[in-house]
C-alpha positions in Angstrom: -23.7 35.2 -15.0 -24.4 33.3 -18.4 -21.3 34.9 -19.7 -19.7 32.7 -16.6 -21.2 29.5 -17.6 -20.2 29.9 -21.7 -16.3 30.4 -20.8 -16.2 27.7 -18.3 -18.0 25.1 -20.7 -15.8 26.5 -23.4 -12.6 25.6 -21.2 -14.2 22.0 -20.1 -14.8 21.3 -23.9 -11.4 21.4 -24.7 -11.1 17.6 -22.4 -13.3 16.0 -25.7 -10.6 16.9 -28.0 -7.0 16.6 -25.9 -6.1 12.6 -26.2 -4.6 11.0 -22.9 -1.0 11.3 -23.5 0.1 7.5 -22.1 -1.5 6.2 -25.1 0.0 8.4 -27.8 3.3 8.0 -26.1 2.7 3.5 -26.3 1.3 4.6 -29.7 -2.2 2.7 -29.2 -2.7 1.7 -33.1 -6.4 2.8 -33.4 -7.3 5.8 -35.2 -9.4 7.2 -32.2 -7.9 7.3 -28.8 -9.6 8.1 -25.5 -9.9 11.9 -24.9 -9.2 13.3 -20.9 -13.0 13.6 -21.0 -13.7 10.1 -21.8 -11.4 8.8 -18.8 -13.1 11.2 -16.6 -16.9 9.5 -18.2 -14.8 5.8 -17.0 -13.6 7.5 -14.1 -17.9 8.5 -12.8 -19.2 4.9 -14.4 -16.6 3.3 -12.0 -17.7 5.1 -9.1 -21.3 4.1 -9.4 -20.5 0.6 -10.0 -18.6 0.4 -7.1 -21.2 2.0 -5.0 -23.6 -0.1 -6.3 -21.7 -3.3 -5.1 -20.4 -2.6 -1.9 -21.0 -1.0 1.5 -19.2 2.5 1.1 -18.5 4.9 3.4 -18.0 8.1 1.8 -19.9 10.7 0.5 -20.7 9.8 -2.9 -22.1 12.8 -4.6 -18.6 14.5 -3.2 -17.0 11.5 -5.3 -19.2 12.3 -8.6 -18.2 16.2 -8.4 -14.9 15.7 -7.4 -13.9 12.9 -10.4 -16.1 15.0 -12.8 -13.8 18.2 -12.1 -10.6 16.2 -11.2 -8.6 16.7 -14.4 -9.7 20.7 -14.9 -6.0 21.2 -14.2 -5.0 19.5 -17.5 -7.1 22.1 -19.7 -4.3 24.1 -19.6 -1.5 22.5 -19.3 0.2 19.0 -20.5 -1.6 15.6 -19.6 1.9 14.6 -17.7 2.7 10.8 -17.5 5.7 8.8 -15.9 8.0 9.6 -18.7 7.0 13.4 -17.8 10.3 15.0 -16.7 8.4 17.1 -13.8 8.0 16.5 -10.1 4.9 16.6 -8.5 5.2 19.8 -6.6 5.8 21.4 -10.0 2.5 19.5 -11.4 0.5 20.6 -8.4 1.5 24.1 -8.6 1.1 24.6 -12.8 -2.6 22.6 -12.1 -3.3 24.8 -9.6 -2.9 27.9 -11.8 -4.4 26.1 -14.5 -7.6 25.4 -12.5 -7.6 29.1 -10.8 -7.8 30.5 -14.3 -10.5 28.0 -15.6 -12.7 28.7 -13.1 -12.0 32.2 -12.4 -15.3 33.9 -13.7 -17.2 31.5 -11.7 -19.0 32.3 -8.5 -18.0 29.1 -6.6 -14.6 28.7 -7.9 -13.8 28.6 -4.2 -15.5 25.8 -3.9 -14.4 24.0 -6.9 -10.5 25.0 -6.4 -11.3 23.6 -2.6 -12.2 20.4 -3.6 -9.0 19.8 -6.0 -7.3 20.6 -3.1 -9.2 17.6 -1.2 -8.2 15.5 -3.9 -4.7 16.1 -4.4 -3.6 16.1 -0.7 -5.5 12.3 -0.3 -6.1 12.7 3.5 -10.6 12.5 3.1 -11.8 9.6 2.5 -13.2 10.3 -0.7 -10.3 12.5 -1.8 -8.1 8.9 -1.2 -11.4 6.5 -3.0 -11.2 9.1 -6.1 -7.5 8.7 -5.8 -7.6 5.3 -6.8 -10.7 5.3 -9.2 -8.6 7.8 -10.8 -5.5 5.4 -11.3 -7.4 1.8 -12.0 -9.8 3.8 -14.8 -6.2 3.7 -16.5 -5.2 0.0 -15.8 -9.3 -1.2 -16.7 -8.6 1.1 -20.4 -4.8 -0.7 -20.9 -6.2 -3.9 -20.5 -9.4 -2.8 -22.8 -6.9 -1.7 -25.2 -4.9 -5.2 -25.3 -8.1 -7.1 -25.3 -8.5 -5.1 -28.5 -4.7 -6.1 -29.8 -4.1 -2.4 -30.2 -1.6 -2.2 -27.6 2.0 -3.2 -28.5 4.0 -5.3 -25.7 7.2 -3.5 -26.8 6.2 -0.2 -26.7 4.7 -0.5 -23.2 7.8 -2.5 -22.2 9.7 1.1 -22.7 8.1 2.6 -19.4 10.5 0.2 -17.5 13.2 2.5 -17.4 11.0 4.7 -15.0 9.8 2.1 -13.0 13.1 2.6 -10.8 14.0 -0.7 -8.5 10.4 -2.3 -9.5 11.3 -2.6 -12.6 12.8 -6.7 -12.5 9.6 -7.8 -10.4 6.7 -5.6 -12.8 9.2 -7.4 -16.0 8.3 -10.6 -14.6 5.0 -10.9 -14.0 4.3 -9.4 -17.0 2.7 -11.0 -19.8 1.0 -8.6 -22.1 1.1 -5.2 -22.8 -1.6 -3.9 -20.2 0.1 -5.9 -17.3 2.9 -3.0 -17.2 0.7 -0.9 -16.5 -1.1 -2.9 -13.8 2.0 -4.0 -12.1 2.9 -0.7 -11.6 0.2 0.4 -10.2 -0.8 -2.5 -8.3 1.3 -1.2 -5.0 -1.4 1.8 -4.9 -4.3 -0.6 -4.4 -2.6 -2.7 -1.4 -4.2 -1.1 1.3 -7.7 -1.2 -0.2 -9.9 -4.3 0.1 -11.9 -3.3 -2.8 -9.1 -2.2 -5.5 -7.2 -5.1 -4.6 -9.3 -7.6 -5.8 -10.5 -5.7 -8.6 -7.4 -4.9 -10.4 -6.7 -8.7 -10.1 -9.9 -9.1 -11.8 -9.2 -6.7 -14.1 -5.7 -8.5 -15.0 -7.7 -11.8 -15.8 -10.7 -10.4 -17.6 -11.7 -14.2 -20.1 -10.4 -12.5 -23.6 -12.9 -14.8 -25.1 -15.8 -13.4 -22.7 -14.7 -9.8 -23.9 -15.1 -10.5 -27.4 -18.1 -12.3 -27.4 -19.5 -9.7 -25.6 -18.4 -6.6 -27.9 -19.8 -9.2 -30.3 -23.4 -9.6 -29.3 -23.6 -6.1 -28.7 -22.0 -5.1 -32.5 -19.5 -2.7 -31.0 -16.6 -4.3 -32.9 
């Protein structure tokens, strides 16, 4: 049973060391990049924000589990992005063989394996409000990242090519190098009350309020 628990954590350990792959491919200038298992950390802190601020109707200790074990799929095998040559039928089924070997020795791995199902098909309500803490973790560390000027406008400006028959309307309302990503993503969050007005928020985070924050706190 132990045995179980020490080749599961030795799999999930692999997330501190494997660097999101959007922000090698932009090439974020700072020597130390966010890991997988950092965004899942801003993926959780989100959640409980959120829940702390508004009425939500969802299960959230199903929300906590399911955004703690959302990117086991990624342990073994590439952190795919938009300039991933790979549909998502083929990313679903190498995740799901990914996640079926991870968690193989496990006694609930049925469980587990059940619930990345729930969160890749987006039909529960907290399968479709991980969905999106999932996505606007991303936009929320792209805009950290610019605030920090280590995120070059040109290189994000390269994901255009893949933003198909967007690509004129995220060019123009575009203004620094995080609003790419936010643009792009900004069509998910239509339909939610909640998303919608935070990733606007997001977009005009006060640079000067950032920094004077970091500032007071010594984390520059």
């Amino acid at each position: 049973m132990n045995n179980n628990i020490i080749d599961f954590y030795m799999f999930t350990n692999i997330l501190k060391n494997k660097l999101r792959t959007g922000w090698v491919e932009i090439e974020i200038s700072k020597e130390r990049k966010e890991s997988i298992a950092e965004h899942i950390y801003g993926t959780l802190m989100l959640a409980i924000a959120i829940d702390s601020e508004y009425k939500l109707d969802i299960d959230m200790l199903k929300v906590l589990k399911m955004l703690s074990l959302h990117e086991l799929e990624e342990i073994l095998m590439p952190d795919y992005t938009i300039r991933s040559n790979i549909t998502i039928d083929e990313k679903r089924k190498n995740g799901k063989k990914s996640v079926e070997k991870v968690v193989d020795g496990l006694i609930k791995k049925e469980d587990i394996i059940n619930l990345l199902d729930e969160f890749n098909e987006r039909e529960s309500k907290e399968a479709k409000f991980c969905y999106l803490i999932d996505k606007i973790e991303c936009d929320f560390q792209a805009k950290l990242y610019d605030l920090e000027g280590v995120m070059d406008f040109e290189k994000s400006k390269e994901d255009l090519e893949y933003y198909g028959d967007r690509k004129d309307e995220i060019n123009n309302n575009s203004k620094c190098a995080s609003d790419f990503w936010i643009e792009y993503d900004r069509v998910r969050y239509q339909d939610n009350k909640i998303f919608k007005s935070l990733i606007d928020d997001i977009k005009n985070i006060d640079t000067n309020k950032y920094k004077k924050i970091m500032e007071e706190e010594n984390i520059c």
